[in-house]
C-alpha positions in Angstrom: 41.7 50.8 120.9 43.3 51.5 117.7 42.2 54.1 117.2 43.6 55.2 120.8 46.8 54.5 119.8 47.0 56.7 116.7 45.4 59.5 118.8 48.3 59.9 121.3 51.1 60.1 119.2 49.5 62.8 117.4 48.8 65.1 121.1 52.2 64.2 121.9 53.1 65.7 118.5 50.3 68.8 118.6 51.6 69.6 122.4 55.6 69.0 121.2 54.2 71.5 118.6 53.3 74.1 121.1 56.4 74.2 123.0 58.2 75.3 119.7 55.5 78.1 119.2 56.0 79.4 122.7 52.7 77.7 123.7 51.6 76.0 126.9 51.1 72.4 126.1 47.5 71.8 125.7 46.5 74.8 124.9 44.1 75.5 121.7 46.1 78.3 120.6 46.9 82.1 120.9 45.1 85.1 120.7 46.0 87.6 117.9 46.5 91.0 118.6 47.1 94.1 115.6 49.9 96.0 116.3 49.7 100.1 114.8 52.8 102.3 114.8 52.8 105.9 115.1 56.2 105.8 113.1 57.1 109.2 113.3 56.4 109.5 117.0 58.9 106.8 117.7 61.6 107.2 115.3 61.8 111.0 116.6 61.6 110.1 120.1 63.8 107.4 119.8 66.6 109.7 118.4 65.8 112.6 120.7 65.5 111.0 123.7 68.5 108.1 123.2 70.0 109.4 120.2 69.5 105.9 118.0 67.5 104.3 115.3 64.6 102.3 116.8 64.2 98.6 116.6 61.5 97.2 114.5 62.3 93.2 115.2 61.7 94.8 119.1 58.4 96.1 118.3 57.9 92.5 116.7 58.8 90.7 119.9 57.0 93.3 122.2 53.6 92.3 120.2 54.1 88.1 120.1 54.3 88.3 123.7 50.7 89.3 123.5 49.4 87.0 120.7 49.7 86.0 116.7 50.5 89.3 115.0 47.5 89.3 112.9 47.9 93.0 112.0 50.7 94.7 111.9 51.3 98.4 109.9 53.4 101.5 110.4 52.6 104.7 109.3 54.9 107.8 107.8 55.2 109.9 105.0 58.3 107.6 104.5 59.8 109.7 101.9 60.7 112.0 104.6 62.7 109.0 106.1 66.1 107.0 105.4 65.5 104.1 102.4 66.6 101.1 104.9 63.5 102.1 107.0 61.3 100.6 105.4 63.7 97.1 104.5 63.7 96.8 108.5 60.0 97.3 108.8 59.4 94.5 106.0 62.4 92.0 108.2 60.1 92.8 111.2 56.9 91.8 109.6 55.3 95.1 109.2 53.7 96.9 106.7 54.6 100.4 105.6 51.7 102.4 105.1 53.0 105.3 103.2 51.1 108.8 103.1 52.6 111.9 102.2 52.1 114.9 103.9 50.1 117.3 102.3 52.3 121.1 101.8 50.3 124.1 101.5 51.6 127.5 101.8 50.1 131.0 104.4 49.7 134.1 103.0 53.3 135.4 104.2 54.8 132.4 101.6 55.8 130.3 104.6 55.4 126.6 103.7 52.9 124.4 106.6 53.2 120.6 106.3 50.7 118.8 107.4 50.5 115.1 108.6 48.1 112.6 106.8 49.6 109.6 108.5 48.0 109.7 111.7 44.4 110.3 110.4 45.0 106.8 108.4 46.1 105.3 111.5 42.9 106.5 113.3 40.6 104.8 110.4 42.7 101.5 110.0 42.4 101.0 113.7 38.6 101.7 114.2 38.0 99.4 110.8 39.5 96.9 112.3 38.0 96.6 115.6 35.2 96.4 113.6 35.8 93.9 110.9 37.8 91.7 112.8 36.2 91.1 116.1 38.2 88.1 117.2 41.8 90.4 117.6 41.2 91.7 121.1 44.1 93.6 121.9 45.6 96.3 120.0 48.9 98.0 120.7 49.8 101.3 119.8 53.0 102.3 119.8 52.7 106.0 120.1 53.2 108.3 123.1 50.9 111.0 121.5 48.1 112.2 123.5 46.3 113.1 120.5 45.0 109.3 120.4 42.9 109.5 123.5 39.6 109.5 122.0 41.0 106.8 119.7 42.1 104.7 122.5 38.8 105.9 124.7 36.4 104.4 122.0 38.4 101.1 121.7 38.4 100.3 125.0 35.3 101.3 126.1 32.8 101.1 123.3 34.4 98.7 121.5 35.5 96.3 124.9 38.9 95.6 123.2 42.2 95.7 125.3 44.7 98.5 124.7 48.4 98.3 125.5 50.4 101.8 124.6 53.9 100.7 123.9 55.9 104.2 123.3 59.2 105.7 124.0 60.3 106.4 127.7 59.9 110.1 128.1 57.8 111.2 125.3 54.6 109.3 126.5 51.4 111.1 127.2 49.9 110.4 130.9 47.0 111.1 129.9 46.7 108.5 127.0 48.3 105.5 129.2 45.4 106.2 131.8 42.9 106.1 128.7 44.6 102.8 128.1 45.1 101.3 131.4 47.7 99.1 130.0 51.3 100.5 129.3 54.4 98.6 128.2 57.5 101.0 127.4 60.2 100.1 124.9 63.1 99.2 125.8 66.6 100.9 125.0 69.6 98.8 125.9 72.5 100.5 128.4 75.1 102.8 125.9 77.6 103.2 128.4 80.5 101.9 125.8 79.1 104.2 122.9 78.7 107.1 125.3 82.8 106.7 126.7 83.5 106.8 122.8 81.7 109.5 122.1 83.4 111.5 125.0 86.8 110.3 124.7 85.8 112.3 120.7 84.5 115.2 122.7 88.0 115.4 124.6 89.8 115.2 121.0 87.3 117.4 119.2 88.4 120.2 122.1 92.0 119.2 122.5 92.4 120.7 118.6 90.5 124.0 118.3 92.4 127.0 118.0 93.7 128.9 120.6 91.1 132.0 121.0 88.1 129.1 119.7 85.1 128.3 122.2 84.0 124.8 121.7 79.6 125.8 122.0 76.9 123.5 121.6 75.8 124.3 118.0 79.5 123.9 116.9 80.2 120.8 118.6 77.3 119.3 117.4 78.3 120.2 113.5 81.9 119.1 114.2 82.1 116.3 115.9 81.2 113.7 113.5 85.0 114.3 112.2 85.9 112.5 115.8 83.5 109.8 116.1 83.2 106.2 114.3 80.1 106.3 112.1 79.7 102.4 113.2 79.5 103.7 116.6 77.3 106.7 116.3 76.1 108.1 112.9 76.4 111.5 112.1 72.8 112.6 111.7 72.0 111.3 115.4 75.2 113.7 117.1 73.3 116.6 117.5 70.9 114.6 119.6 73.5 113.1 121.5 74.8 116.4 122.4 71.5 117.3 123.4 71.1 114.1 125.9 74.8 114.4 127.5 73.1 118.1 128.5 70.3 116.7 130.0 72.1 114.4 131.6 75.2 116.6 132.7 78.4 115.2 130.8 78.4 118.1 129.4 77.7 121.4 130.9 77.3 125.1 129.7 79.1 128.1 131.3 79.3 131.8 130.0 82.8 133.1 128.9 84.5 135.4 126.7 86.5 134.5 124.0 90.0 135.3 122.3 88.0 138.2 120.4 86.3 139.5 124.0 83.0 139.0 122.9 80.4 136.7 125.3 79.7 132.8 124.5 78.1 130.1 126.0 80.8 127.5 126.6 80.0 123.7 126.5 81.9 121.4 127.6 83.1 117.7 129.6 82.3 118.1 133.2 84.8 117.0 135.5 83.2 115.4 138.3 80.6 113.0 136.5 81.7 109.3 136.9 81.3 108.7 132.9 83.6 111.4 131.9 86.2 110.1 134.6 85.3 106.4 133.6 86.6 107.1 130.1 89.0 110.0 130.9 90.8 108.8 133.5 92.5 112.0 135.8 90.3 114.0 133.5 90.4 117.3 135.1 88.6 119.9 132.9 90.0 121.7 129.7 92.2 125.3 129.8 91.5 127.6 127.4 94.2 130.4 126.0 91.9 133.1 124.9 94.5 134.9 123.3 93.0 136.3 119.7 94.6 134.7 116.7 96.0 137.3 114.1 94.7 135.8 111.1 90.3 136.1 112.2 88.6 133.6 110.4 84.7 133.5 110.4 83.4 131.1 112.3 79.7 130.1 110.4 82.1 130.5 106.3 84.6 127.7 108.5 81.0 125.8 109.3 79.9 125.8 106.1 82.9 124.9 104.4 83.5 122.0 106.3 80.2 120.6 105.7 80.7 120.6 101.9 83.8 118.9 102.8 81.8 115.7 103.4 78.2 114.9 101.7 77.6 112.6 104.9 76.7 114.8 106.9 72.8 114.7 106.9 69.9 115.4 109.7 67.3 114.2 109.5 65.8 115.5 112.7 65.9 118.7 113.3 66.5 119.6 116.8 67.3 123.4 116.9 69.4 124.5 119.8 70.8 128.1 120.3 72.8 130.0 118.2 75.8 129.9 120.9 79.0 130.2 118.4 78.6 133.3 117.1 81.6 135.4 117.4 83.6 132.8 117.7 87.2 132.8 115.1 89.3 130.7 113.7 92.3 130.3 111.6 92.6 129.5 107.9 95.7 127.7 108.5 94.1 125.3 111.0 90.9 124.9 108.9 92.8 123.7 106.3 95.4 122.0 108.0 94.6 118.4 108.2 93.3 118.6 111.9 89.8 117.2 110.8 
């Protein structure tokens, strides 16, 4: 009977326990699951498709809903990545697995760079499954179709459960059927950021030079002179360019400029609702095309400018077409406090 007594308070105790850890009372415990990221794939995605750093401390959540993190690793040639990277990774709980990429060079001199991350991944996840047959589900977060044999042999030689969690967009079909299990990240609404970023579109066009074409590949070099760093740095602008595109806030029309020569124009359009949402009675820019008298090149003025401020870093490459050239400008203005 005594020993009754002592017994309860300590179930009320374990089962009080349990509640803290996010467990059902009277349960024995949680599964653990190992958690692999294709860091590469998501960082890029991540940029490309929402034009922002990923969340580690989300992958982190994504994976406890599933179990006891019992592995958890990420894998890059992190040298090719910003320093607090990894710091976020380690706040997360997640191990940076660091492997350069190995450079060789073709017979024509032009440098190949070749990935040595994901082959590491492919081992670390077989061993494993192997070694550590009580972590039954794994989850990749990758969106690379390239893993379909990988994800194949876990889940149906191996009987372990396979959850892809990638980027929205840049997941292959083919390797969430391989899977069967999918569970996306998650990329919280930017509406505030994205009527910032166009209200800086407005005043990056409102200042160009009479005769001057505002074009994709100079908008995207420009406009970190008009837009908070807080709110959107500049090595993720050229992406955000990119994604108002796709999703029409900013549109592309030929013209001709002040010097007559053909461009592709890009620029706010007037009828979608986040363009009117943050420029209210917004009704399109005007151009004066006349030709200033003091011609200016436009890619010396590019060049120039981005000496002007060592911040200006990508990290992604993105590419986009060569749209500005022939476009002008004056000294005056390139030197006259307008950036």
């Amino acid at each position: 009977m005594v020993q009754g007594d002592t017994g309860a308070p300590a179930a009320n105790a374990a089962q009080a326990l349990d509640g803290v850890n996010g467990l059902q009372p009277g349960s024995s415990g949680r599964g653990e699951v190992a958690a692999f990221v294709d860091f590469e794939n998501i960082r890029y995605s991540s940029i490309n498709s929402f034009g922002r750093e990923p969340d580690p401390l989300a992958w982190r959540d994504k994976a406890l809903k599933y179990g006891l993190m019992a592995v958890a690793r990420a894998y890059a040639d992190f040298d090719q990545h910003p320093p607090p990277v990894r710091m976020r990774l380690d706040v997360a709980g997640f191990e940076a697995q660091h492997y350069p990429a190995k450079r060789t060079s073709d017979g024509s001199g032009r440098e190949k760079i070749q990935s040595r991350a994901d082959l590491n991944f492919v081992i670390d996840v077989i061993n494993t499954a192997l070694t550590r047959p009580d972590i039954e589900t794994f989850l990749l977060f990758t969106g690379d179709k390239d893993f379909i044999r990988l994800v194949t042999t876990l889940r149906n030689r191996l009987g372990k459960k396979v959850v892809i969690c990638g980027v929205p967009g840049s997941i292959s079909p083919d390797l969430v059927v391989a899977a069967g299990a999918e569970d996306t990240l998650q990329f919280a609404q930017s509406a505030d950021v994205d009527r910032q970023v166009i209200q800086a579109i407005d005043a990056y066009v409102r200042q160009l030079h009479d005769g001057f074409v505002p074009t994709q590949s100079h908008m995207s070099r420009t406009l970190w002179r008009f837009v908070d760093r807080a709110i959107l740095p500049s090595e993720h602008i050229e992406a955000k360019v990119m994604e108002f595109l796709r999703k029409g806030i900013l549109t592309k029309r030929q013209t001709i400029n002040g010097q007559g020569q053909e461009l592709v124009m890009t620029e706010l359009s007037p009828v979608h609702p986040l363009v009117l949402d943050a420029l209210p009675g917004f009704v399109g820019h005007s151009f004066d095309f006349e030709a200033p008298q003091d011609d200016y090149d436009d890619k010396e003025y590019e060049e120039e400018a981005e000496d002007e401020d060592d911040t200006f870093q990508a990290d992604v490459v993105l590419g986009g077409d060569d749209d500005n050239r022939g476009n002008l400008i004056a000294p005056a203005d390139a030197r006259g406090g307008r950036f």
